[in-house]
N, C-alpha and C positions, 0 to 999 in steps of 0.2 A: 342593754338599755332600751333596746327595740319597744319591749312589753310599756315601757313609760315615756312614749310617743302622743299615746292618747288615751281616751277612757272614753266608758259608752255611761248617758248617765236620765234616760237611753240616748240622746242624741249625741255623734261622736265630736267629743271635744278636743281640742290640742292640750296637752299636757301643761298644769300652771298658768291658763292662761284662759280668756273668756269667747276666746274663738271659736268658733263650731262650723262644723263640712253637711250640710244641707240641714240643717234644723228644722225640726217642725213646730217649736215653741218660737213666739219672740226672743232672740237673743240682740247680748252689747252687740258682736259681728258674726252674723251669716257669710260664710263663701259658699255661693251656690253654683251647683254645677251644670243647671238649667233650666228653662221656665219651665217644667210639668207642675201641677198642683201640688202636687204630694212632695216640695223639692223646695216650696218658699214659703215664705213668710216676712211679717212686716216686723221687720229688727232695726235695732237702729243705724245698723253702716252696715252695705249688704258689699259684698266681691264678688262680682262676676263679668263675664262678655259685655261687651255693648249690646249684641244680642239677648242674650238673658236678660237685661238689665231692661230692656223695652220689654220685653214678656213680661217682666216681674211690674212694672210701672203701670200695663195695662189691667194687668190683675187684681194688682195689691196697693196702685195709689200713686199718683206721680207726685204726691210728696216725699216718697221713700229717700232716702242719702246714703250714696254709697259710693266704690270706688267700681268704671268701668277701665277693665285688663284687659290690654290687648295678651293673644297666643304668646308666651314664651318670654312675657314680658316680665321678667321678677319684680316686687314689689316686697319691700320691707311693713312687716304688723310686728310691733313688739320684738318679740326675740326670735321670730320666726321669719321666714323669706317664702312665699307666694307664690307660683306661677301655675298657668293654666294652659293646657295642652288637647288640641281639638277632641272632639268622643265620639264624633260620629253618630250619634242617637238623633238631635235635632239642630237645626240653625244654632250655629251660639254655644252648645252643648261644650262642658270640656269635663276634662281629667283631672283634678289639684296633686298639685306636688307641694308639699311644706318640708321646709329643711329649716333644723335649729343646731346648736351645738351637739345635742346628742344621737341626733342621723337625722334620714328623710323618710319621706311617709308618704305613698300616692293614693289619693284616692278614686277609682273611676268614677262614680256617678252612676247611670246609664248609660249605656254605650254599644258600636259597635263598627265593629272593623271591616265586616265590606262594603266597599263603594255603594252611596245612594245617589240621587238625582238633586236632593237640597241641604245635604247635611254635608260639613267641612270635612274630610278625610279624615281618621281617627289617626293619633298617634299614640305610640306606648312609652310612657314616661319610664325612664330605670328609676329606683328606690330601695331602699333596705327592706321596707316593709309595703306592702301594698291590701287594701282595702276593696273589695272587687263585688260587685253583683252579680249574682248568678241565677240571675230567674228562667233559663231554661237550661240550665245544669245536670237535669236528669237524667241523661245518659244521651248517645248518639241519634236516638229515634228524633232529639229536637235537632234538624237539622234542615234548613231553608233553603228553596229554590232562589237559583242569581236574582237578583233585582229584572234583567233582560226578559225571563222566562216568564216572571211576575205582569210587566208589563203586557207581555203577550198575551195572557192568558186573560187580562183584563179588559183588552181591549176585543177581544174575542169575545169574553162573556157579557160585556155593555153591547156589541152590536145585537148579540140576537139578543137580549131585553128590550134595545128599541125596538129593532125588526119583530116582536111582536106586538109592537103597539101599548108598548107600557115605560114606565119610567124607572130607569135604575136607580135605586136610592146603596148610593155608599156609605155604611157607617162608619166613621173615620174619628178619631179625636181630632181635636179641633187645633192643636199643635203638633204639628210633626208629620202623622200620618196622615191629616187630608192635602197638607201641602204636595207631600211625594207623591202621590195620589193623581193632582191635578198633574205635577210633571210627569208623569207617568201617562199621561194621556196628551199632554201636548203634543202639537203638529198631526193628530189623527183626525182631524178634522171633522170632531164630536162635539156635539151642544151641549156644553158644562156651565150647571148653576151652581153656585154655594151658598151655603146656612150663610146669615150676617155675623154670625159668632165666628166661624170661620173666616169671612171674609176681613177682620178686623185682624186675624195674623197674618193672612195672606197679604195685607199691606206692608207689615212689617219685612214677612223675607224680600218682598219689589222692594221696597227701602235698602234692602243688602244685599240687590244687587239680582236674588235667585228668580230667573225667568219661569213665570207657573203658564204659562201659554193665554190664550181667553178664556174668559169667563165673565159668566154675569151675575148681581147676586139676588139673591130671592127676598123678594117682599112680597107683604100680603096685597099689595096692591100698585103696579109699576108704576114709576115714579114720572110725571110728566116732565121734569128735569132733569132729568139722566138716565140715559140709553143702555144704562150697567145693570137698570135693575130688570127684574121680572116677578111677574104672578102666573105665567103661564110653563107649565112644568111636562106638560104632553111630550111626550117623546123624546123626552130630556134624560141627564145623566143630573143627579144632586149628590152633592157632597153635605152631608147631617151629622154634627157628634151622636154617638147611639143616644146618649142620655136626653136627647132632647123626643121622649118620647110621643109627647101631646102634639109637638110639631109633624114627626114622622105620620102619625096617624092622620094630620093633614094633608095628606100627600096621596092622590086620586091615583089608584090602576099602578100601585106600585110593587116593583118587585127588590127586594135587600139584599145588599153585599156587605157579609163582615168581613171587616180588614181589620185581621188582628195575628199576629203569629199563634194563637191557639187554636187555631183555624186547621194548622197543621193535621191534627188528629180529629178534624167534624166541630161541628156547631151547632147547637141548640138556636141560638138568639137569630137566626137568619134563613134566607131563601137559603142563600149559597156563604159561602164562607172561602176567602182567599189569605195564606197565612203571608201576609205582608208585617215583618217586625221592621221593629227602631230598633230590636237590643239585639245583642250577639248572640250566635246559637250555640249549642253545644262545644263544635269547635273549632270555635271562634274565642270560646272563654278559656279553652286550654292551651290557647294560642297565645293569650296575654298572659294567662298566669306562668308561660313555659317561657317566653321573650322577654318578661319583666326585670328578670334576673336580682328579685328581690329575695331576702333570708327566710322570710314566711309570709306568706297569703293568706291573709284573714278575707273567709269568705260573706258575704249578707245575704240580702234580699232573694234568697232562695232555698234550699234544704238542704242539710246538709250532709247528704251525699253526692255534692259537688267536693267537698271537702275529700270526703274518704277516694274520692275520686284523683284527688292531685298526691295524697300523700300513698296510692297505690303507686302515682306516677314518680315517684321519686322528688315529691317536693313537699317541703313544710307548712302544711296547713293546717289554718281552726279556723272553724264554724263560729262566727261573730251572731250573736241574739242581739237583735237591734229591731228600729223601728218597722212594719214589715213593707213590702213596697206592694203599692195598691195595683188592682191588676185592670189597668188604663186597658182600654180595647187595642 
């Protein structure tokens, strides 16, 4: 009965029913698993965190309606029961577990299981069937430095960008990875500006609580009413989503950091490149699909020699074709 859990149609639906696990169309109900772009949309009753659900309202419209779930909190839709289980990826992020009469179903989301600086602890929900991403499933070579070593290595390469008299521009997405970013440099007693795009989530995790150290944000022209802002970037450390290119190019005597886990293996788009992920690496994804202790692992968001890779391991899996997942820096 596993196989009639759900259906991809492309976006995965719950079986007999008009609920859907991260849809990219308008649906009746969205359960989202976190604010990244490529993960919401305006539906008419969305399930998620309190934290997702302020991502999603700053994004997509604070008229949105929906139901905010606390961790582990079951919640009855229909014929099916709810719960959301931390992911590890960003503030808010979770896991869904749906359970009906005819078994349960996990989904991860984005995710990832080692310790960060602003993201809730991941946990592994058990389930019959599990729905997993594997965007760096490739084989062992995707395999990331501790978050510790990361940090070092970044405050090490900001200092000598200042000490030569230029400005380190960090390209970071503007949820998730600029936030860990700045706490990854707090208490080193470095001059951090951030993008105003940025600075508009950075309110959000202070709001729940996650300490991002100081900071000021950047305008084009400092604000005679508040001591927060700046126009003056000399010998500063900036936090910029990559995409904001015409701004980047604003930015006098700079030199660029991409923060992106493909970074791993070199980078074209930057000076230097440092592979700081949100998602689980190699293994870390053979770690939840081995812990999950589900009957088959339906694999996504990556190739599917992650698949031929777990059923070498002694476990049941298929390579799910679904929507593909955008490759956020």
């Amino acid at each position: 009965m596993l196989g009639h859990l759900f259906q991809c149609d492309p976006d995965i639906r719950l079986a007999g029913s008009e609920i859907y696990l991260d849809p990219a169309e308008p649906r009746k109900i969205g359960i989202i698993s976190h604010g990244h772009s490529d993960h919401i949309g305006r539906h008419e009753h969305f399930i998620a965190t309190p934290a997702t659900a302020a991502f999603l309202r700053v994004r997509s419209g604070d008229d949105l309606k929906g139901t905010e779930l606390a961790y582990r909190q079951p919640h009855g839709v229909g014929d099916w029961t709810v719960e959301l289980f931390p992911a590890g990826h960003v503030l808010g992020s979770s896991m869904i577990r749906v359970s009906s009469a005819h078994g349960s179903l996990a989904y991860t989301g984005d995710f990832r299981l080692k310790p960060s600086y602003t993201a809730e602890p991941a946990e592994v929900p058990e389930a019959d069937a599990v729905i997993m991403e594997s965007t760096y499933g490739g084989g062992p070579e995707w395999t990331f430095p501790s978050r510790e070593e990361l940090r070092e290595r970044l405050a090490a390469l900001v200092r000598n960008i200042l000490g030569r008299d230029k400005t380190a521009v960090l390209l970071a997405y503007s949820l998730g990875k600029a936030q860990e970013a700045a706490a990854m440099l707090r208490g080193e007693n470095l001059p951090l500006v951030v993008h105003p795009v940025v600075a508009r989530i950075c309110g959000i995790y202070e709001r729940h609580g996650i300490d991002l150290g100081a900071y000021e944000v950047w305008a084009k022209q400092a604000s005679l009413f508040s001591r927060r802002t700046t126009a003056d970037l000399r010998r500063k450390i900036i936090i910029v989503p990559p995409h904001m290119g015409r701004d980047i190019a604003r930015i006098p005597n700079a030199e660029t950091i991409a923060l992106t886990g493909w970074a791993l293996h070199g980078t074209r788009d930057a000076d230097h490149g440092l592979p700081l992920s949100d998602h689980a690496d190699f293994g870390e994804l053979v770690s939840f699909a081995e812990s999950s202790r589900a009957s088959v692992v339906y694999v996504t968001h990556g190739s599917k020699r992650f698949a031929d890779e777990l059923r070498r391991r002694g476990i049941r899996a298929e390579f799910l074709r679904g929507k593909p997942q955008m490759r956020l820096f």
